[in-house]
C-alpha positions as CSV (number, residue, x, y, z in Angstrom):
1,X,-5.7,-26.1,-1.4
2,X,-3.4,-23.1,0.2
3,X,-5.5,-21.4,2.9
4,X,-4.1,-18.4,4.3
5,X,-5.0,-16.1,7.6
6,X,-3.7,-12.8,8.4
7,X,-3.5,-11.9,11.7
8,X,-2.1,-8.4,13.9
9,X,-4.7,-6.0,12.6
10,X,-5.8,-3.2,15.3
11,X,-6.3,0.4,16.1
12,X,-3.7,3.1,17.0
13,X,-2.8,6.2,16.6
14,X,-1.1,8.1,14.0
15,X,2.9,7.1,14.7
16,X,2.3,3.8,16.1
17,X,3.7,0.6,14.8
18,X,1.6,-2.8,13.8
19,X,2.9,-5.9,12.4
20,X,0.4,-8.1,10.8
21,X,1.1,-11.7,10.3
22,X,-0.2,-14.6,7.5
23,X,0.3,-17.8,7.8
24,X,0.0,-20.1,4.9
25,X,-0.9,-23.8,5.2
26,X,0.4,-26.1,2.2
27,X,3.8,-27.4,1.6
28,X,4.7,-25.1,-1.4
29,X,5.2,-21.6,0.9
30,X,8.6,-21.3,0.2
31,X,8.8,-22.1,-3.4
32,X,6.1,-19.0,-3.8
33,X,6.5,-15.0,-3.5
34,X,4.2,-13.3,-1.3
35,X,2.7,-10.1,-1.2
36,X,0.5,-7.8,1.0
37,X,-2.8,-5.6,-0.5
38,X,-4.8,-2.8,1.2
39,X,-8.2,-1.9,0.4
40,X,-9.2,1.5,2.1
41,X,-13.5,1.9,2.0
42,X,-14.4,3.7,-1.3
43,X,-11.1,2.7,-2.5
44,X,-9.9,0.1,-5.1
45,X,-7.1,-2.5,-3.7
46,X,-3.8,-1.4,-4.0
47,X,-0.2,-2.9,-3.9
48,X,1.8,-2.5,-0.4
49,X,5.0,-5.2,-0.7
50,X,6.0,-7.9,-2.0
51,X,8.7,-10.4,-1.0
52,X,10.4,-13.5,-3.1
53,X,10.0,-17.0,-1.9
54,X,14.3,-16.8,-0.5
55,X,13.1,-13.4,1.2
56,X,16.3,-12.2,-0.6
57,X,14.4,-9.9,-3.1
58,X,11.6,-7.4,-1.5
59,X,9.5,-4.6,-3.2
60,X,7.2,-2.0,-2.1
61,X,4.4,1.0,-3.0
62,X,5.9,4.0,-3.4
63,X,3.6,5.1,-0.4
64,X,4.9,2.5,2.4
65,X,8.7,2.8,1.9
66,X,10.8,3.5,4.5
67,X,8.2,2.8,6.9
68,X,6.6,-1.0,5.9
69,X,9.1,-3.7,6.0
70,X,7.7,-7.2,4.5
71,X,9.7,-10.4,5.8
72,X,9.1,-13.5,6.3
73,X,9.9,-17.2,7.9
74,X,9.4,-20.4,5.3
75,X,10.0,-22.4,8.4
76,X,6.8,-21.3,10.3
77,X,4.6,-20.6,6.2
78,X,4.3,-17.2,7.6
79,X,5.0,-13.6,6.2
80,X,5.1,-10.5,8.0
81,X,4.5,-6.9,7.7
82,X,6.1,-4.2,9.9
83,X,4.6,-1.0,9.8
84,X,6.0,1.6,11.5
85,X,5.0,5.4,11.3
86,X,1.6,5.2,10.7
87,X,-0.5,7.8,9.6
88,X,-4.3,7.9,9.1
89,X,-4.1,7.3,5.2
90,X,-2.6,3.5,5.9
91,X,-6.0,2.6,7.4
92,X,-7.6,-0.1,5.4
93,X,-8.2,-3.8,5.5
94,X,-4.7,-5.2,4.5
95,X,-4.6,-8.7,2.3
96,X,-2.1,-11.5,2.1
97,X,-1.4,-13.1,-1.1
98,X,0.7,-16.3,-2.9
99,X,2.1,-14.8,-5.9
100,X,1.2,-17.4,-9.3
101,X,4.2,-19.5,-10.3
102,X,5.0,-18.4,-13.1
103,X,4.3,-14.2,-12.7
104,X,7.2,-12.0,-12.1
105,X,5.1,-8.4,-11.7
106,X,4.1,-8.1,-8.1
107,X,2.7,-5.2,-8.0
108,X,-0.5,-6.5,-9.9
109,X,-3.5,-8.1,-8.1
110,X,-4.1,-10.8,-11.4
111,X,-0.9,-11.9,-10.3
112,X,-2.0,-14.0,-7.1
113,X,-3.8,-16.7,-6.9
114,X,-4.2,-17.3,-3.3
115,X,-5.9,-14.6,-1.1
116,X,-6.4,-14.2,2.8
117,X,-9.8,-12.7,4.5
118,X,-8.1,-9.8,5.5
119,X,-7.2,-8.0,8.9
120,X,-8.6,-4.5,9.6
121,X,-6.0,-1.7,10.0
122,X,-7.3,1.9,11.6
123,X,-5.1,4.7,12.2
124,X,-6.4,7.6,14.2
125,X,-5.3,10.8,14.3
């Protein structure tokens, strides 16, 4: 059973930067990608980044780069995401994810099998 808990979530203001935390229990971490969700209320879940089990490879929404950088440590079972510039429209409650074995789109929500109870993310203005 792979249990993960994201941590980091807050509220600033528009410009600030957050980085939220998830660590993973289980031995298989680092043979998995990972990838972080957002869910804003009224909204449906939506793709933010993804990052390949190496860390070599990464990926991101249209709508977080330049300003979202996912990372992460397979020596701690925890991944990261720095978010920097943010603006009211990033406020939602952000999800952690272990990409299925076998999947290779990331951007897709079928495509995890592993999910985390979320951290809440508000962004004044």
């Amino acid at each position: 059973q792979v249990q993960l808990v994201e941590s980091g979530g807050g509220l600033v203001q528009a410009g600030a930067s957050l980085r939220l935390s998830c660590a993973a229990s289980g031995r298989t971490f680092s043979s998995h990608a990972m990838g972080w969700f957002r869910q804003a209320p009224g909204k449906e879940r939506e793709f933010v980044a993804a990052i390949s089990w190496s860390g070599v490879s990464t990926y991101y929404a249209d709508s977080v780069k330049g300003r979202f950088t996912i990372s992460r440590d397979n020596a701690k079972n925890t991944v990261y995401l720095q978010m920097n510039s943010l603006k009211p429209e990033d406020t939602a409650v952000y999800y952690c994810a272990r990409v299925r074995a076998t999947t290779t789109d990331w951007s897709r929500g079928r495509s995890y099998d592993y999910w985390g109870q979320g951290t809440q993310v508000t962004i004044s203005s």
